[in-house]
Predicted model as a PDB file, atoms N, CA, C, CB and O in Angstrom, pLDDT in the B-factor column:
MODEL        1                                                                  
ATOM      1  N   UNK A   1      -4.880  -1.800  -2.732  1.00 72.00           N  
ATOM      2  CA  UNK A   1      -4.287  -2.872  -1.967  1.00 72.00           C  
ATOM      3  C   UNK A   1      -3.298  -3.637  -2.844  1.00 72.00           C  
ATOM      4  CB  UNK A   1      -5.374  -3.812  -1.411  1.00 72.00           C  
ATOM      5  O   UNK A   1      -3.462  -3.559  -4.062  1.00 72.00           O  
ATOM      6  N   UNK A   2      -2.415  -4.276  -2.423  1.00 79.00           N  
ATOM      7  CA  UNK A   2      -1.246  -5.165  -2.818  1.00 79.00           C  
ATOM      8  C   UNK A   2      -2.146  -6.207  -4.083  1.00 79.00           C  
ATOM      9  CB  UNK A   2      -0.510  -6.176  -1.183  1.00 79.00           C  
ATOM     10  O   UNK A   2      -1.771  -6.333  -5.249  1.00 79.00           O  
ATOM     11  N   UNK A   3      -3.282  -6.809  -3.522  1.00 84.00           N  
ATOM     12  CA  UNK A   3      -3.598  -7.589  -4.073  1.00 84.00           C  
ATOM     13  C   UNK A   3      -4.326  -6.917  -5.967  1.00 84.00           C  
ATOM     14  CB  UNK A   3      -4.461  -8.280  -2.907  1.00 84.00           C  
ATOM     15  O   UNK A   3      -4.327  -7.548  -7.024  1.00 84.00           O  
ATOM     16  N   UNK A   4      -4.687  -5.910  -5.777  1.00 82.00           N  
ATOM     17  CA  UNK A   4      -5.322  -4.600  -7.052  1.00 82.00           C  
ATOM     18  C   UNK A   4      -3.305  -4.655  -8.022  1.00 82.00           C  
ATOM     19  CB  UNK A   4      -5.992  -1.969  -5.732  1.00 82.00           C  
ATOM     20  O   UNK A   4      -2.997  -4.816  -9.203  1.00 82.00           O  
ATOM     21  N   UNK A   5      -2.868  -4.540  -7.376  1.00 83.00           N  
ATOM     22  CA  UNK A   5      -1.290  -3.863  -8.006  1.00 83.00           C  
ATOM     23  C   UNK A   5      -0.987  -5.301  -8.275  1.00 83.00           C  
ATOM     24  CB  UNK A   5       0.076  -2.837  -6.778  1.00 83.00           C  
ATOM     25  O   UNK A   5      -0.373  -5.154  -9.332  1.00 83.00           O  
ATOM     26  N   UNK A   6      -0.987  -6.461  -8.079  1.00 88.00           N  
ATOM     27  CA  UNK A   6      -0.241  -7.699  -8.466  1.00 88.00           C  
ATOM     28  C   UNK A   6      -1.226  -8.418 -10.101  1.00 88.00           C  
ATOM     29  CB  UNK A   6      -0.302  -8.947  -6.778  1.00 88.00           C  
ATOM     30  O   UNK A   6      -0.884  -8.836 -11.207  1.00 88.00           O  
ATOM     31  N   UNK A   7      -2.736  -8.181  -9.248  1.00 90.00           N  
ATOM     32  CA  UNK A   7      -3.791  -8.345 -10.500  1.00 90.00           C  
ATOM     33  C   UNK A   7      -3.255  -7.126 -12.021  1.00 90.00           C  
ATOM     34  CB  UNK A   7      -5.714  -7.772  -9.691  1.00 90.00           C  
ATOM     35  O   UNK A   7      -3.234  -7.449 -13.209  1.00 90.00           O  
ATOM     36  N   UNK A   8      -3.094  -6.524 -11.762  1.00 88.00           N  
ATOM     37  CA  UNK A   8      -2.722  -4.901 -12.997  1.00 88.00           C  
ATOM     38  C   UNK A   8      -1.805  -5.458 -13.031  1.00 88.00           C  
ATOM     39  CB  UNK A   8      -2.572  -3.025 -12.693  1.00 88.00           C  
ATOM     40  O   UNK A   8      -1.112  -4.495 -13.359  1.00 88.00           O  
ATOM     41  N   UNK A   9      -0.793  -6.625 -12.948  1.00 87.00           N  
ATOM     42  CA  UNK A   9       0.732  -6.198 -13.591  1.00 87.00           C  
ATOM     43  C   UNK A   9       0.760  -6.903 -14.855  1.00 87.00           C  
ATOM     44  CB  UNK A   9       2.160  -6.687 -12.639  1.00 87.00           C  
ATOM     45  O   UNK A   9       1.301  -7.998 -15.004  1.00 87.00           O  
ATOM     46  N   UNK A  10       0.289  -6.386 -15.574  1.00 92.00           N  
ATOM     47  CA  UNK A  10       0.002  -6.848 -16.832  1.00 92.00           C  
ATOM     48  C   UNK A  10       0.186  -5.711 -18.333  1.00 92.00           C  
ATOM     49  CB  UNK A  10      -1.498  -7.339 -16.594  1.00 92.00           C  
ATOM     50  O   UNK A  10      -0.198  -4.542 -18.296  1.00 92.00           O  
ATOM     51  N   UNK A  11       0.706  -6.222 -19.323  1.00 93.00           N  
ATOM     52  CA  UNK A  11       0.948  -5.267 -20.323  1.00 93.00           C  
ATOM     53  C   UNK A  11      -0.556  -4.484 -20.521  1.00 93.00           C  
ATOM     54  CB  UNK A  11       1.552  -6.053 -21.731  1.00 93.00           C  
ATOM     55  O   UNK A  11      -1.450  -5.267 -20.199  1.00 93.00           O  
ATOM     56  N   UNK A  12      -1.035  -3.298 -20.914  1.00 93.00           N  
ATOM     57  CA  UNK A  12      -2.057  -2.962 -21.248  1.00 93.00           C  
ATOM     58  C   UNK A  12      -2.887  -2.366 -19.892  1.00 93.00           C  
ATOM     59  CB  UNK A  12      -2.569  -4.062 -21.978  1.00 93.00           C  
ATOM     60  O   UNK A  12      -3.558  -1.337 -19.804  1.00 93.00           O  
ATOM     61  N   UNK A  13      -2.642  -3.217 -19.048  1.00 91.00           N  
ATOM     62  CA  UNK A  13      -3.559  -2.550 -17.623  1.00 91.00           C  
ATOM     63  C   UNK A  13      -3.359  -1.362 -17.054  1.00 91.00           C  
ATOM     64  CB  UNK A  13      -3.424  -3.285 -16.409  1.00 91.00           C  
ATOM     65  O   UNK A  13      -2.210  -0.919 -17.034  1.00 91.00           O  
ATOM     66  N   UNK A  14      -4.360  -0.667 -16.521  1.00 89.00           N  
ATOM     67  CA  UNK A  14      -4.562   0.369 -16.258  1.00 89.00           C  
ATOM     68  C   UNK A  14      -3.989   0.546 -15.192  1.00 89.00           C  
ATOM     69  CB  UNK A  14      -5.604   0.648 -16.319  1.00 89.00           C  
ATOM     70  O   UNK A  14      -4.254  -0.238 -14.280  1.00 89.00           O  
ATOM     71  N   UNK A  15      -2.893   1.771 -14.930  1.00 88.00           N  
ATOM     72  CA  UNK A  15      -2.200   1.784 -14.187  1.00 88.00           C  
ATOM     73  C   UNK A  15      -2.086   2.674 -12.933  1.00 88.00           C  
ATOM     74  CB  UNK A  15      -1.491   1.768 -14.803  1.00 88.00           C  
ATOM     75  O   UNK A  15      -2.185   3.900 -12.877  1.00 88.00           O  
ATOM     76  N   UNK A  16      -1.864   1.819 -11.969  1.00 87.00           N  
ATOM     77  CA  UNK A  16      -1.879   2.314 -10.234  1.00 87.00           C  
ATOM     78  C   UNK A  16      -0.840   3.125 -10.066  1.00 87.00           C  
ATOM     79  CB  UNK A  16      -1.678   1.106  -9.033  1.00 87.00           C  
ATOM     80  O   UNK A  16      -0.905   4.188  -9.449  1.00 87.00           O  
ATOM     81  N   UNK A  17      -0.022   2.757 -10.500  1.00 88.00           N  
ATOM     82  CA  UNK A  17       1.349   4.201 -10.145  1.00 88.00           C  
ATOM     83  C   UNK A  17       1.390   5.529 -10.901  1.00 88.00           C  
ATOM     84  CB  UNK A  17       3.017   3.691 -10.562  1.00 88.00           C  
ATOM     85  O   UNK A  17       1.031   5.691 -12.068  1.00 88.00           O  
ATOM     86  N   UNK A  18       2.000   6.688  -9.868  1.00 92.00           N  
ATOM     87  CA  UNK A  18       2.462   7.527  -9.526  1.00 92.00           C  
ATOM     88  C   UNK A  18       3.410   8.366  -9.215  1.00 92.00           C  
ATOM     89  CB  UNK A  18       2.226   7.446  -9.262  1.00 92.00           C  
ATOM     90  O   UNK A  18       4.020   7.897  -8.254  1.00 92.00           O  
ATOM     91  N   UNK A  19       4.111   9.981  -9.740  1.00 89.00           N  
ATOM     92  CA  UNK A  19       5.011   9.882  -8.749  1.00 89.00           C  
ATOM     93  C   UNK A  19       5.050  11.275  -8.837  1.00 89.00           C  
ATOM     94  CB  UNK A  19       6.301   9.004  -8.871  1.00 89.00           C  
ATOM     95  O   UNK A  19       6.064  11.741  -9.356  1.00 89.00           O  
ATOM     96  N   UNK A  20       4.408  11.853  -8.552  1.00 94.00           N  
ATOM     97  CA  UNK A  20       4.171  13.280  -7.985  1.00 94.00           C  
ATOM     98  C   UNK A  20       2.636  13.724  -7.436  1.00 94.00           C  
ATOM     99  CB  UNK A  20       4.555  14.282  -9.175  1.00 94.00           C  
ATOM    100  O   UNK A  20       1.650  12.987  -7.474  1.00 94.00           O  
ATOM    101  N   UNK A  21       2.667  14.979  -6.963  1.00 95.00           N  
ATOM    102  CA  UNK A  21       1.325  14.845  -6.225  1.00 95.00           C  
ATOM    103  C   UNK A  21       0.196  14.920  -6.561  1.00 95.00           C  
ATOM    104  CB  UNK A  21       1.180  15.477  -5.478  1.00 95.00           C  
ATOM    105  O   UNK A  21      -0.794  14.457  -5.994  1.00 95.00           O  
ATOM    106  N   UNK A  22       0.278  15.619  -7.682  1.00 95.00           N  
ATOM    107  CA  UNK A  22      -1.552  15.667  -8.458  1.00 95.00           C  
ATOM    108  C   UNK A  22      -1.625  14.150  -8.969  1.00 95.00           C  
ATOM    109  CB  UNK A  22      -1.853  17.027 -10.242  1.00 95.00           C  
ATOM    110  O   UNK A  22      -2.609  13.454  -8.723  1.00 95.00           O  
ATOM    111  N   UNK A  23      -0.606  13.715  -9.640  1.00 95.00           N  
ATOM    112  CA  UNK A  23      -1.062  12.143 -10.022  1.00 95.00           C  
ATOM    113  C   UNK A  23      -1.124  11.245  -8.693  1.00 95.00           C  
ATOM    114  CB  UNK A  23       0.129  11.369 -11.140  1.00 95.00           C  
ATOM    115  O   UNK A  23      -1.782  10.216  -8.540  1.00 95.00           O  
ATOM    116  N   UNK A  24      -0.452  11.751  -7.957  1.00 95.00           N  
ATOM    117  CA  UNK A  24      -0.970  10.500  -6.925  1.00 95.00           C  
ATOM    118  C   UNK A  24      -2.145  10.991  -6.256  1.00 95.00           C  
ATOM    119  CB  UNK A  24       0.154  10.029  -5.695  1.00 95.00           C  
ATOM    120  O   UNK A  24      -2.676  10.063  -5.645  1.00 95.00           O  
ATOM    121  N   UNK A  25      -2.736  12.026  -6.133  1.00 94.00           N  
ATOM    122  CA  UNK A  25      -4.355  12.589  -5.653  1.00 94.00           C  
ATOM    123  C   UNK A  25      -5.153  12.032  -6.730  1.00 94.00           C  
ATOM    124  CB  UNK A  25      -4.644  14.450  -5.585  1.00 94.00           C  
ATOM    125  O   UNK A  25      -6.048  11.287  -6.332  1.00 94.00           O  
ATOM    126  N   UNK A  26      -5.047  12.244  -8.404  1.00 94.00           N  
ATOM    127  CA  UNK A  26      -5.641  11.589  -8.879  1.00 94.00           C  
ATOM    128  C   UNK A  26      -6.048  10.146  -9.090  1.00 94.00           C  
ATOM    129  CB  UNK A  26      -5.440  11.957  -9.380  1.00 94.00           C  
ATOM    130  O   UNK A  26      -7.174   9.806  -9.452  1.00 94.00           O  
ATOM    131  N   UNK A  27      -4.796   9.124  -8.771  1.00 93.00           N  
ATOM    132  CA  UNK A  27      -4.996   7.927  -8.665  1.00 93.00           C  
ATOM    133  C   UNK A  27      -5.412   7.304  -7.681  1.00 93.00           C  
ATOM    134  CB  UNK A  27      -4.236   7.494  -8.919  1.00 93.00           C  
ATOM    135  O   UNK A  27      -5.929   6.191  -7.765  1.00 93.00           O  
ATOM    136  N   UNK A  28      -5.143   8.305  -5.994  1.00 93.00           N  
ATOM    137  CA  UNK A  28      -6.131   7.798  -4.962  1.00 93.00           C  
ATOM    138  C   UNK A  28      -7.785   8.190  -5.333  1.00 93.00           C  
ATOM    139  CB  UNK A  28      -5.672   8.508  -3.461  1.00 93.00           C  
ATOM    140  O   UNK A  28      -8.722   7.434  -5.075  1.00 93.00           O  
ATOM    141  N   UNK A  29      -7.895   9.287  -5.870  1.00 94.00           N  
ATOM    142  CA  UNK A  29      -9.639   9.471  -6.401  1.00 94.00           C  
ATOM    143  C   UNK A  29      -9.794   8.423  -7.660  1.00 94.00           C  
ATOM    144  CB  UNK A  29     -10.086  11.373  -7.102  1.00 94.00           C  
ATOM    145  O   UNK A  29     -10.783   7.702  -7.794  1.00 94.00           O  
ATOM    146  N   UNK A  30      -8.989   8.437  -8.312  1.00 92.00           N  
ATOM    147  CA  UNK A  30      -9.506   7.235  -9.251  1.00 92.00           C  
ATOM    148  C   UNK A  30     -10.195   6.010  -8.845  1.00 92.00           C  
ATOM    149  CB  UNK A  30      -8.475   6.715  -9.890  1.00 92.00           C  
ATOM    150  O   UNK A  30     -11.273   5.622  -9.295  1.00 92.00           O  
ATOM    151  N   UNK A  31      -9.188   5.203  -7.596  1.00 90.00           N  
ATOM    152  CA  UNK A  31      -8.960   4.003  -6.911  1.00 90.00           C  
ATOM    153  C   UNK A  31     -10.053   3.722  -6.152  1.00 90.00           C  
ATOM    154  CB  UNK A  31      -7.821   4.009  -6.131  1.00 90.00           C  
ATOM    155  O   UNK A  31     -10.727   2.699  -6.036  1.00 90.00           O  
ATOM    156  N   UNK A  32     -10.159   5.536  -5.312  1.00 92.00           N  
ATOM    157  CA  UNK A  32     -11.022   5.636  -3.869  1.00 92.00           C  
ATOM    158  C   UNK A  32     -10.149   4.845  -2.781  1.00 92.00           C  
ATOM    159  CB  UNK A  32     -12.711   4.838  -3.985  1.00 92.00           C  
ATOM    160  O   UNK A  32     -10.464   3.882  -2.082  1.00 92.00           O  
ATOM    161  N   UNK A  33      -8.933   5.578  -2.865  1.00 91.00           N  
ATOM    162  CA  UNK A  33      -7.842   5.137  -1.818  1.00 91.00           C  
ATOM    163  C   UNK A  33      -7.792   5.914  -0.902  1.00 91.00           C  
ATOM    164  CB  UNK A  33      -6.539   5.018  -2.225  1.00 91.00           C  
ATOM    165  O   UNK A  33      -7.871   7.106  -1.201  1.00 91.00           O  
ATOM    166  N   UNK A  34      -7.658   5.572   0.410  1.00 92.00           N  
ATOM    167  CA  UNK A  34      -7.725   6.917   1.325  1.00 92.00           C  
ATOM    168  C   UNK A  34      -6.260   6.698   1.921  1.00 92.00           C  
ATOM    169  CB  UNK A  34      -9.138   6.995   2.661  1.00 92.00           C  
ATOM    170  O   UNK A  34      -5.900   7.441   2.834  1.00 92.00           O  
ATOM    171  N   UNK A  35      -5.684   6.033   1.599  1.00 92.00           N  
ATOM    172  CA  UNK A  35      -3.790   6.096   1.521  1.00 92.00           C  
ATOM    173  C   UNK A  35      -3.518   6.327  -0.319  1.00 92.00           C  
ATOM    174  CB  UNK A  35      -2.806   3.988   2.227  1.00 92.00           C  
ATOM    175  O   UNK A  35      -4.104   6.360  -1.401  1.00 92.00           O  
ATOM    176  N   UNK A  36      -1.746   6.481   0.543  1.00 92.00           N  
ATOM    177  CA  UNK A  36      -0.961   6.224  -0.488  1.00 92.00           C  
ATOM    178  C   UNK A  36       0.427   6.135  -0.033  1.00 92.00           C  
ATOM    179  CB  UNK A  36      -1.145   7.167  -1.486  1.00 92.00           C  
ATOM    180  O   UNK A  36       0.782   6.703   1.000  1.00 92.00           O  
ATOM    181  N   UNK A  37       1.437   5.271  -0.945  1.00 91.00           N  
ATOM    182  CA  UNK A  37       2.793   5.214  -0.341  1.00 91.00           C  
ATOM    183  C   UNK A  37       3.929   6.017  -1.135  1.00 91.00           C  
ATOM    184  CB  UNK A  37       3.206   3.720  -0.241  1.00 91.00           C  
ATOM    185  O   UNK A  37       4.437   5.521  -2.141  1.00 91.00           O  
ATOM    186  N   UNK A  38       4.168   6.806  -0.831  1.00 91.00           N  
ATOM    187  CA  UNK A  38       5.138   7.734  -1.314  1.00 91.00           C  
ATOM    188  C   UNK A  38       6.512   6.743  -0.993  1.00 91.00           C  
ATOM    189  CB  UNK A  38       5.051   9.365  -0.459  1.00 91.00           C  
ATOM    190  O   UNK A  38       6.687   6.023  -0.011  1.00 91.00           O  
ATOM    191  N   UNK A  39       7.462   6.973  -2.220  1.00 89.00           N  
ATOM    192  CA  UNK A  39       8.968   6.108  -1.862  1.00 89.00           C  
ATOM    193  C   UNK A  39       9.822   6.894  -1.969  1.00 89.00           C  
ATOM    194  CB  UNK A  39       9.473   4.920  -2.723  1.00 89.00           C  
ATOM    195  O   UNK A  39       9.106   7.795  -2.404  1.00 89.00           O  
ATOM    196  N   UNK A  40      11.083   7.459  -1.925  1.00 90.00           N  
ATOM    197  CA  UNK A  40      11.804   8.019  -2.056  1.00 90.00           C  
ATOM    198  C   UNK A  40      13.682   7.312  -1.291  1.00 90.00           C  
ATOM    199  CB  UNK A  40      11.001   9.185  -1.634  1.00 90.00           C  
ATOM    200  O   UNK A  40      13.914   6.545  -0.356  1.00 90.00           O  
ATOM    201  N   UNK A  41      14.451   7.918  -2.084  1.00 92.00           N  
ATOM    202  CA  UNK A  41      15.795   7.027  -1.100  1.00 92.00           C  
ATOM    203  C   UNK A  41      15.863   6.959   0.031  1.00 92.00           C  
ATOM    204  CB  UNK A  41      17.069   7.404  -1.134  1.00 92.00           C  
ATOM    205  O   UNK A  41      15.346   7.871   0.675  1.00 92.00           O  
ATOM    206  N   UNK A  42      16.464   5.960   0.672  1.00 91.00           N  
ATOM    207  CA  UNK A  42      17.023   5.810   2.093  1.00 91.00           C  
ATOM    208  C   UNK A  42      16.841   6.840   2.646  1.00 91.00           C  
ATOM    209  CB  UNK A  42      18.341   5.499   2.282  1.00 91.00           C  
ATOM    210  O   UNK A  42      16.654   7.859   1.981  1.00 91.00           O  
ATOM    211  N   UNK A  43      16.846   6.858   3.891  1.00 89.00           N  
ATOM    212  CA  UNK A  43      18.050   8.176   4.434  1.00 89.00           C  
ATOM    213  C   UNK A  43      17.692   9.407   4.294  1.00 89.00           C  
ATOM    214  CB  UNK A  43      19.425   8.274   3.678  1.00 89.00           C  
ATOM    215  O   UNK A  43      18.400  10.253   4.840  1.00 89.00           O  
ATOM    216  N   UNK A  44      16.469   9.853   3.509  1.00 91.00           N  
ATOM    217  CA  UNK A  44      16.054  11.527   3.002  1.00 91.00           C  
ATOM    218  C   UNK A  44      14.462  11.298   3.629  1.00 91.00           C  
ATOM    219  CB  UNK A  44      16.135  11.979   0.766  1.00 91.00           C  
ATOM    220  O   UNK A  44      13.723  10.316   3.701  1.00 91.00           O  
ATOM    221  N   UNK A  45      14.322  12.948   4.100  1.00 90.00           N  
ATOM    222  CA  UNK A  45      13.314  13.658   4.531  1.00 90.00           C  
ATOM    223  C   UNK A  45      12.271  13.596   3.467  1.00 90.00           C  
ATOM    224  CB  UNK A  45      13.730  14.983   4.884  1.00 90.00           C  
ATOM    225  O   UNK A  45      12.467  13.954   2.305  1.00 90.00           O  
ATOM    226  N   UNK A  46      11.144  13.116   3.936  1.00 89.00           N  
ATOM    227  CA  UNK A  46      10.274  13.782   2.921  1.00 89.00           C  
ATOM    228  C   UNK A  46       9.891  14.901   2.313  1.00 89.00           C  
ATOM    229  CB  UNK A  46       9.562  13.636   3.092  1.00 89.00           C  
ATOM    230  O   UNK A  46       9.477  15.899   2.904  1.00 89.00           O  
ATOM    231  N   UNK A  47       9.994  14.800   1.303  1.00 91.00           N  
ATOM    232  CA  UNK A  47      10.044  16.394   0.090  1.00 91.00           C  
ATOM    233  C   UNK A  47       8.929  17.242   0.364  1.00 91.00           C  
ATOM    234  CB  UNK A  47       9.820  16.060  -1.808  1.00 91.00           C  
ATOM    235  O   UNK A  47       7.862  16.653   0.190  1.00 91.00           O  
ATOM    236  N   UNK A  48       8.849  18.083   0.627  1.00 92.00           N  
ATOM    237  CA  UNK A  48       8.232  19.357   1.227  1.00 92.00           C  
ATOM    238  C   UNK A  48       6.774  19.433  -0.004  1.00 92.00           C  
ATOM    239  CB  UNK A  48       9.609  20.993   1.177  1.00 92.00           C  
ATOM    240  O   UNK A  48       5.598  19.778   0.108  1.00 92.00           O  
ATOM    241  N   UNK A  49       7.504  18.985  -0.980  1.00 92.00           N  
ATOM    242  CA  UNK A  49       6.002  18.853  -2.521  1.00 92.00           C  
ATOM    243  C   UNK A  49       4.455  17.423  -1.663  1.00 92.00           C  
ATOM    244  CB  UNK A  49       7.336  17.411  -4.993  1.00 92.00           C  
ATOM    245  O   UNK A  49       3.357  17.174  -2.162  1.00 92.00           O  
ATOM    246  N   UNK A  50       4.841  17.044  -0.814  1.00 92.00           N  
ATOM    247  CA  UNK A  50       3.831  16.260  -0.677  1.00 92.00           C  
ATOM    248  C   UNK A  50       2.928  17.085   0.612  1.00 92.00           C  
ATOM    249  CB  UNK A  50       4.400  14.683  -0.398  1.00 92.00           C  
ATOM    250  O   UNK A  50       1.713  17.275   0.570  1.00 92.00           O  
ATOM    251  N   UNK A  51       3.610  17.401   1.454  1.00 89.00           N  
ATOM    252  CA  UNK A  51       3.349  18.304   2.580  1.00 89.00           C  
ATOM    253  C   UNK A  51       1.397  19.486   2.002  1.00 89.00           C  
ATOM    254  CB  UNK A  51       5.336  19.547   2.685  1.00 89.00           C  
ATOM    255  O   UNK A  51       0.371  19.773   2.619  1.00 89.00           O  
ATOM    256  N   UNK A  52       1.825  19.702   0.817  1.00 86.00           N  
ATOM    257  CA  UNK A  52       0.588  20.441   0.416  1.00 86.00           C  
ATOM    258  C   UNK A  52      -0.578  19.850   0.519  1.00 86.00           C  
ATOM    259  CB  UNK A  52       0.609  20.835  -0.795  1.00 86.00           C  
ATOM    260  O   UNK A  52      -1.559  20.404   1.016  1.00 86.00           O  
ATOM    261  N   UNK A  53      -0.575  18.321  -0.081  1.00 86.00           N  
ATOM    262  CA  UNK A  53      -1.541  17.499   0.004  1.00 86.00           C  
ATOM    263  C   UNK A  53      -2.048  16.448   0.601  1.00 86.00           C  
ATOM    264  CB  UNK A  53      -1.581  17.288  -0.619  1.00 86.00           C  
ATOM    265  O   UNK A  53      -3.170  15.949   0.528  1.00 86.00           O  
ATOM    266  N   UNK A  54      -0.799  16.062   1.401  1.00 91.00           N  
ATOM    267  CA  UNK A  54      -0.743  14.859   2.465  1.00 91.00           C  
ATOM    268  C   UNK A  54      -0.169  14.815   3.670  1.00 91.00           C  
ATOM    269  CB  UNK A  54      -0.203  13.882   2.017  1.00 91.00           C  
ATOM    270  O   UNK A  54       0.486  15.791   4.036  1.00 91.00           O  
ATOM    271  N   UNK A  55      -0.268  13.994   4.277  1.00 91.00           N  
ATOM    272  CA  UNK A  55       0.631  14.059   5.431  1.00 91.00           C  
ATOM    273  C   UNK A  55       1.092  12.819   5.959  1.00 91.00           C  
ATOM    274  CB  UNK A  55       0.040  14.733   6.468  1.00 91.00           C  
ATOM    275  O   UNK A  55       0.360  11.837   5.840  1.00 91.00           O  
ATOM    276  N   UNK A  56       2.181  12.716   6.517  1.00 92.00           N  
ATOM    277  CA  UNK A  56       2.589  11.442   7.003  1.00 92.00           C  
ATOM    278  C   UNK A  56       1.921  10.307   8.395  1.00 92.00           C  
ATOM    279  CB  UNK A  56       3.894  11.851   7.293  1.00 92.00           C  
ATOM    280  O   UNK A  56       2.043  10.491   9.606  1.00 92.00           O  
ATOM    281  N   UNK A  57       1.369   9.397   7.832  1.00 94.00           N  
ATOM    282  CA  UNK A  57       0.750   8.384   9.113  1.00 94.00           C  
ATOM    283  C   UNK A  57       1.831   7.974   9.589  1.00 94.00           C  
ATOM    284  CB  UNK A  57      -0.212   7.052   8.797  1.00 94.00           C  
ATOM    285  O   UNK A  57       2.182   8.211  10.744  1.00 94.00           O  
ATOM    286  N   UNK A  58       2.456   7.344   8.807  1.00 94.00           N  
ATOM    287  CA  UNK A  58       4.235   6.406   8.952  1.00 94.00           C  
ATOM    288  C   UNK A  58       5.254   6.493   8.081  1.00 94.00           C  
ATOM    289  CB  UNK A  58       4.226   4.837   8.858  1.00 94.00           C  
ATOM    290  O   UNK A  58       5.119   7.092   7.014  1.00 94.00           O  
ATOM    291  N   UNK A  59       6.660   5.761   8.530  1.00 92.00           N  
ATOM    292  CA  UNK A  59       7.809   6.273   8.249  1.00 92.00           C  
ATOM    293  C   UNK A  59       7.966   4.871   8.304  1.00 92.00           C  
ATOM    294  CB  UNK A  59       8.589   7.384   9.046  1.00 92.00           C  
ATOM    295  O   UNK A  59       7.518   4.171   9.212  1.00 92.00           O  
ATOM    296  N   UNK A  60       8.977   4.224   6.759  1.00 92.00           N  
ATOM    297  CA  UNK A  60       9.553   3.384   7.253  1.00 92.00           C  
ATOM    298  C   UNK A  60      10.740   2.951   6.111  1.00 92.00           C  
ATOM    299  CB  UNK A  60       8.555   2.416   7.716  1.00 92.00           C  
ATOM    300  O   UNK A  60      10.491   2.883   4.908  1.00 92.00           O  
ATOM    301  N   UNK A  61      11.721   2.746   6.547  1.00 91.00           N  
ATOM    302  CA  UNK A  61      13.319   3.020   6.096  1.00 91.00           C  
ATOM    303  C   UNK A  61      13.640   1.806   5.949  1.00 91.00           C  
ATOM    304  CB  UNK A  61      14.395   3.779   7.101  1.00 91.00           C  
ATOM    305  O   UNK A  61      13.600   1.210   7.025  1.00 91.00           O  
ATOM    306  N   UNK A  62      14.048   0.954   4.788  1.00 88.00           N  
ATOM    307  CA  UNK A  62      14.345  -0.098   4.655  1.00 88.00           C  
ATOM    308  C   UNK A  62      15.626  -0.454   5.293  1.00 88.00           C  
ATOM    309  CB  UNK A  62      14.239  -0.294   3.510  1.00 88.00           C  
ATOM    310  O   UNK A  62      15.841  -1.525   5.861  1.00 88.00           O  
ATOM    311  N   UNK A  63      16.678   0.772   5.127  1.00 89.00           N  
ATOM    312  CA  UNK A  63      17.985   0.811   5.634  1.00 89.00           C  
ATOM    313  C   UNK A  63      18.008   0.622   6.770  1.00 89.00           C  
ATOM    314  CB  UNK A  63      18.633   1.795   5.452  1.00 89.00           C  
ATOM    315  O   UNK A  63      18.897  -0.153   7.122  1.00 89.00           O  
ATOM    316  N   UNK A  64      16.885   1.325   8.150  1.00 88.00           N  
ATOM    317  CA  UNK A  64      17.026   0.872   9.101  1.00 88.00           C  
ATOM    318  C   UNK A  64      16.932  -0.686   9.486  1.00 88.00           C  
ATOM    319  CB  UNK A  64      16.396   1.541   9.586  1.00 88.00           C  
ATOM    320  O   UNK A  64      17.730  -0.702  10.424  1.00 88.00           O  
ATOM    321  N   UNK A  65      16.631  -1.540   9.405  1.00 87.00           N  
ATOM    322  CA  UNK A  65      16.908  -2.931   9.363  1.00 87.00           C  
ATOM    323  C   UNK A  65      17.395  -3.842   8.368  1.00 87.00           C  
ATOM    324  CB  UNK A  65      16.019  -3.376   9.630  1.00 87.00           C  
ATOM    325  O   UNK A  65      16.935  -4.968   8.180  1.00 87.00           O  
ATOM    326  N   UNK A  66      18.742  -3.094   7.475  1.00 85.00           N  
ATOM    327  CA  UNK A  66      19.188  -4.266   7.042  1.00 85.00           C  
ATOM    328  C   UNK A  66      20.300  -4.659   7.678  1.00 85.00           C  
ATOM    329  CB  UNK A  66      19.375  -4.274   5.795  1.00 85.00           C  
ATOM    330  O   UNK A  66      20.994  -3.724   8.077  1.00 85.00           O  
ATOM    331  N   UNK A  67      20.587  -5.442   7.840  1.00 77.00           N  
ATOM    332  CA  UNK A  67      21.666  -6.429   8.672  1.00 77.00           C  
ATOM    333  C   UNK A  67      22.969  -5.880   8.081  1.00 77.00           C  
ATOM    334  CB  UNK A  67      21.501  -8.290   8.370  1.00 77.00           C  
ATOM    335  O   UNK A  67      23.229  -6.038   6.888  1.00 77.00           O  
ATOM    336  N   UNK A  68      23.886  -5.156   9.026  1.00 71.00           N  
ATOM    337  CA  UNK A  68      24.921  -4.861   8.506  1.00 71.00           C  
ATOM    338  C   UNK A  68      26.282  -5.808   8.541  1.00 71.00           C  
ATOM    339  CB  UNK A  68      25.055  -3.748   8.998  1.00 71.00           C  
ATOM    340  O   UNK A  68      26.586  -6.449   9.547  1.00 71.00           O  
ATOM    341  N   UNK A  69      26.829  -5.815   7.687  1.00 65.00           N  
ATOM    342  CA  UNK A  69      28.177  -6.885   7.608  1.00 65.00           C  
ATOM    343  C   UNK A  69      29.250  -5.975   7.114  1.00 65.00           C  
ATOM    344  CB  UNK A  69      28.012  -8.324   6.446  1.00 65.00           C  
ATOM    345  O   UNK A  69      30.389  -6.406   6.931  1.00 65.00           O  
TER     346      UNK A  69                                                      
ENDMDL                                                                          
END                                                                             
């Protein structure tokens, strides 16, 4: 939870992030997370490397709601 990742932001603490799929399987079994949030740029499909081990609940695109000027 948000509130676990704000407590850890600290030099030395044991760390919640991730960014491929065995480390992020390992850090949800570490955690006992039954999510996880994969990030990747704007605008792109999710990478076919997560597909092995996860699957998508939701989608959500920052780009789609930023206020364009």
């Amino acid at each position: 939870d948000w509130y676990s990742v704000f407590e850890l932001n600290f030099e030395g603490a044991p760390s919640v992030w991730a960014n491929n799929p065995n480390e992020v399987y390992l850090q949800c079994k570490t955690w006992k997370a039954k999510y996880a949030l994969i990030y990747q740029n704007t605008g792109t499909k999710l990478k076919e490397i997560w597909a092995k081990d996860f699957y998508v609940v939701s989608e959500y695109d920052w780009n789609d709601y930023l206020k364009k000027y």
